[in-house]
N, C-alpha and C positions, 0 to 999 in steps of 0.2 A: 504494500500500500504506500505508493509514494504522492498521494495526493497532498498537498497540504495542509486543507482543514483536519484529515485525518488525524496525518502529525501529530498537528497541535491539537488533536484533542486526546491521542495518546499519553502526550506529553503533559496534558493537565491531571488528568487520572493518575499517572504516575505520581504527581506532587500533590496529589490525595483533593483536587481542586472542587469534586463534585464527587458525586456515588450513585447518580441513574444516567445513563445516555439515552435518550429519547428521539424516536426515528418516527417517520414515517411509515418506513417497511424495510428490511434488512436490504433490502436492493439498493436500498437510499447510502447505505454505507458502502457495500458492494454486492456486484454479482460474480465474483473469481470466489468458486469456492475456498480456495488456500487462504486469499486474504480475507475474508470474514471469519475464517476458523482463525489465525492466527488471530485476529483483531479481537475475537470472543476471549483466546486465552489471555492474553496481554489485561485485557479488561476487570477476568474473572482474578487477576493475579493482584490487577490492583483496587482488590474489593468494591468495582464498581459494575451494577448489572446494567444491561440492555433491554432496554422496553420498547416494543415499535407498536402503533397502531393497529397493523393488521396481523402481525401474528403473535402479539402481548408479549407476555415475557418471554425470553429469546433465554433457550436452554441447547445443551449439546445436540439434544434432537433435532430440533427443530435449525440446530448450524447445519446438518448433517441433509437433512429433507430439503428443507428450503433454500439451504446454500445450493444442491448437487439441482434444484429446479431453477435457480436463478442463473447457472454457469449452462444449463442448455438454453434456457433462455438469449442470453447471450451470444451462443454460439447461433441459435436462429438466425439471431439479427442480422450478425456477422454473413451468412447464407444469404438472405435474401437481401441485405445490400447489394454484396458480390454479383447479384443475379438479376441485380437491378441496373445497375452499372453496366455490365454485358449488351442488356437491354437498348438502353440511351447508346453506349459504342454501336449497335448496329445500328442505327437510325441517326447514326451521322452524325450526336453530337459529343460534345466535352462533358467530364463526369469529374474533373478534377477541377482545383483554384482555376482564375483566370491568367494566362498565361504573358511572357511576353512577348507586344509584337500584336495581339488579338485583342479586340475589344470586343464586350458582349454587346448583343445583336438586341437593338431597341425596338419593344413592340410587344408582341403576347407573352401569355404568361408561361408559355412553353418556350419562345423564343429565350428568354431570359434563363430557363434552368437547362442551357446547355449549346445555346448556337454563338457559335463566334464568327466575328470576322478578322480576317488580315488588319491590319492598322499601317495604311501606305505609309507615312511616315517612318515607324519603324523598322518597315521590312529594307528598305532602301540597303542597308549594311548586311543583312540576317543573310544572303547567299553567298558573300566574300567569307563572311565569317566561319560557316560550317565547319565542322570538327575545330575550330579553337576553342582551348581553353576561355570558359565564360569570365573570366578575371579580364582578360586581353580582349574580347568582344565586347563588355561592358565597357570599358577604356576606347576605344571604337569608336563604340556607339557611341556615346555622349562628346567624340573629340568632332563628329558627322550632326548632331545638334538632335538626336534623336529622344525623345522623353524618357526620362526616368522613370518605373514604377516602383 
Protein backbone atom coordinates (compact mmCIF):
# COMPACT_ATOMS: atom_id res chain seq x y z
CA UNK A 1 0.00 0.00 0.00
CA UNK A 2 1.81 2.99 -1.03
CA UNK A 3 -0.90 5.37 -1.22
CA UNK A 4 -0.55 8.20 0.95
CA UNK A 5 -3.43 8.68 2.88
CA UNK A 6 -2.89 5.16 3.71
CA UNK A 7 0.51 5.82 5.02
CA UNK A 8 -0.55 8.22 7.16
CA UNK A 9 -3.05 6.64 8.52
CA UNK A 10 -0.89 3.62 9.27
CA UNK A 11 1.26 5.97 10.71
CA UNK A 12 -1.31 7.44 13.04
CA UNK A 13 -2.45 4.14 14.41
CA UNK A 14 0.93 3.25 15.20
CA UNK A 15 1.32 6.55 17.44
CA UNK A 16 -2.00 5.05 19.18
CA UNK A 17 -3.78 8.58 17.39
CA UNK A 18 -7.37 6.88 17.04
CA UNK A 19 -8.71 3.13 17.66
CA UNK A 20 -11.62 2.70 14.90
CA UNK A 21 -10.95 3.33 11.15
CA UNK A 22 -14.19 3.86 9.41
CA UNK A 23 -14.74 3.14 5.68
CA UNK A 24 -17.18 3.17 3.45
CA UNK A 25 -16.57 -0.54 2.22
CA UNK A 26 -13.14 -2.29 2.46
CA UNK A 27 -12.66 -1.47 -1.32
CA UNK A 28 -12.43 2.10 -0.18
CA UNK A 29 -9.11 1.05 1.55
CA UNK A 30 -8.20 -1.49 -1.09
CA UNK A 31 -9.12 -4.04 -3.53
CA UNK A 32 -5.38 -6.01 -3.64
CA UNK A 33 -6.18 -8.74 -1.48
CA UNK A 34 -2.30 -8.71 0.18
CA UNK A 35 -2.78 -5.05 0.83
CA UNK A 36 -5.93 -5.16 2.81
CA UNK A 37 -4.71 -8.22 4.66
CA UNK A 38 -1.51 -6.66 5.49
CA UNK A 39 -3.38 -3.37 6.39
CA UNK A 40 -5.95 -5.42 8.72
CA UNK A 41 -2.75 -6.91 10.50
CA UNK A 42 -0.80 -3.65 10.82
CA UNK A 43 -4.01 -2.25 12.26
CA UNK A 44 -5.08 -5.27 14.48
CA UNK A 45 -1.33 -4.90 15.87
CA UNK A 46 -1.92 -1.42 16.65
CA UNK A 47 -5.16 -2.03 18.68
CA UNK A 48 -7.10 -0.35 16.22
CA UNK A 49 -10.38 -2.13 14.59
CA UNK A 50 -11.81 -1.44 11.05
CA UNK A 51 -15.41 -0.76 10.67
CA UNK A 52 -16.87 -0.12 7.09
CA UNK A 53 -20.53 0.53 6.38
CA UNK A 54 -21.23 -2.30 4.26
CA UNK A 55 -19.78 -5.00 5.71
CA UNK A 56 -19.47 -3.75 9.65
CA UNK A 57 -16.81 -4.89 11.41
CA UNK A 58 -14.03 -6.17 9.36
CA UNK A 59 -12.68 -9.44 10.80
CA UNK A 60 -10.09 -12.01 9.26
CA UNK A 61 -13.05 -13.54 7.48
CA UNK A 62 -14.42 -11.25 6.05
CA UNK A 63 -10.34 -9.90 4.91
CA UNK A 64 -10.25 -13.35 3.52
CA UNK A 65 -14.02 -13.34 1.59
CA UNK A 66 -14.22 -9.83 0.60
CA UNK A 67 -10.77 -9.16 0.08
CA UNK A 68 -10.37 -12.53 -2.55
CA UNK A 69 -14.02 -10.62 -4.07
CA UNK A 70 -12.67 -7.25 -4.22
CA UNK A 71 -9.15 -8.50 -6.07
CA UNK A 72 -11.56 -10.39 -8.89
CA UNK A 73 -13.23 -7.56 -8.87
CA UNK A 74 -10.44 -5.69 -9.93
CA UNK A 75 -9.20 -7.93 -12.16
CA UNK A 76 -12.63 -7.56 -14.09
CA UNK A 77 -12.03 -4.04 -14.59
CA UNK A 78 -8.72 -4.53 -15.52
CA UNK A 79 -10.45 -7.13 -18.50
CA UNK A 80 -12.91 -5.19 -19.61
CA UNK A 81 -10.94 -1.90 -19.83
CA UNK A 82 -8.28 -3.93 -21.89
CA UNK A 83 -11.34 -4.90 -24.19
CA UNK A 84 -12.56 -1.79 -24.38
CA UNK A 85 -9.52 -0.08 -25.54
CA UNK A 86 -9.15 -2.88 -28.22
CA UNK A 87 -12.50 -1.76 -29.19
CA UNK A 88 -11.82 2.37 -29.67
CA UNK A 89 -8.17 0.83 -31.55
CA UNK A 90 -10.34 -0.75 -34.02
CA UNK A 91 -12.45 2.04 -34.92
CA UNK A 92 -9.62 4.30 -35.50
CA UNK A 93 -9.26 6.06 -32.40
CA UNK A 94 -6.70 7.12 -29.49
CA UNK A 95 -7.26 5.23 -26.05
CA UNK A 96 -4.37 6.93 -24.49
CA UNK A 97 -3.32 10.88 -23.09
CA UNK A 98 -3.38 13.21 -25.96
CA UNK A 99 -0.24 13.02 -27.72
CA UNK A 100 2.39 15.38 -29.24
CA UNK A 101 1.94 16.84 -32.52
CA UNK A 102 -2.27 15.97 -32.27
CA UNK A 103 -4.95 17.90 -31.10
CA UNK A 104 -8.27 16.60 -30.02
CA UNK A 105 -10.80 16.65 -32.69
CA UNK A 106 -13.64 19.44 -31.61
CA UNK A 107 -17.38 18.56 -31.97
CA UNK A 108 -19.29 15.32 -30.47
CA UNK A 109 -19.17 13.74 -27.79
CA UNK A 110 -17.48 10.61 -29.33
CA UNK A 111 -15.31 12.89 -31.21
CA UNK A 112 -13.61 14.08 -28.01
CA UNK A 113 -13.09 10.46 -26.25
CA UNK A 114 -10.73 9.51 -28.96
CA UNK A 115 -10.39 11.27 -32.52
CA UNK A 116 -7.27 13.24 -33.05
CA UNK A 117 -5.99 15.31 -35.60
CA UNK A 118 -2.26 16.03 -36.93
CA UNK A 119 -1.46 19.61 -35.51
CA UNK A 120 0.23 21.21 -38.83
CA UNK A 121 2.24 23.21 -36.84
CA UNK A 122 3.97 20.64 -35.06
CA UNK A 123 4.26 18.03 -37.57
CA UNK A 124 6.49 20.45 -39.63
CA UNK A 125 9.90 18.94 -37.65
CA UNK A 126 8.09 15.31 -36.56
CA UNK A 127 9.50 13.58 -40.13
CA UNK A 128 13.22 14.87 -39.99
CA UNK A 129 13.03 13.83 -36.59
CA UNK A 130 12.13 10.20 -36.42
CA UNK A 131 14.12 7.68 -34.54
CA UNK A 132 15.89 10.76 -32.51
CA UNK A 133 16.29 10.74 -29.22
CA UNK A 134 13.04 12.83 -27.92
CA UNK A 135 15.63 15.15 -25.68
CA UNK A 136 17.24 16.34 -29.31
CA UNK A 137 13.75 16.46 -31.05
CA UNK A 138 12.23 18.58 -28.38
CA UNK A 139 15.42 20.95 -28.61
CA UNK A 140 14.37 20.99 -32.55
CA UNK A 141 11.23 21.45 -32.18
CA UNK A 142 11.17 24.55 -30.19
CA UNK A 143 14.68 25.91 -31.81
CA UNK A 144 11.70 25.58 -35.40
CA UNK A 145 9.04 27.71 -33.06
CA UNK A 146 6.95 24.64 -32.77
CA UNK A 147 4.52 24.67 -29.38
CA UNK A 148 5.40 23.20 -26.33
CA UNK A 149 2.95 20.86 -24.59
Amino acid sequence: MFRAGIEALQRDAKAGRFDIVLSEGMDRLSRKLSDISRFHERMEHAGVRIWSITEEDVDDMKIGLKGTMNAMQLRDIALKTRRGQRGRVRQGKVVGGNSYGYDVVAGSRTARAGSRAANARSTRARPRWCGVSSRITRAACRREGSPRR
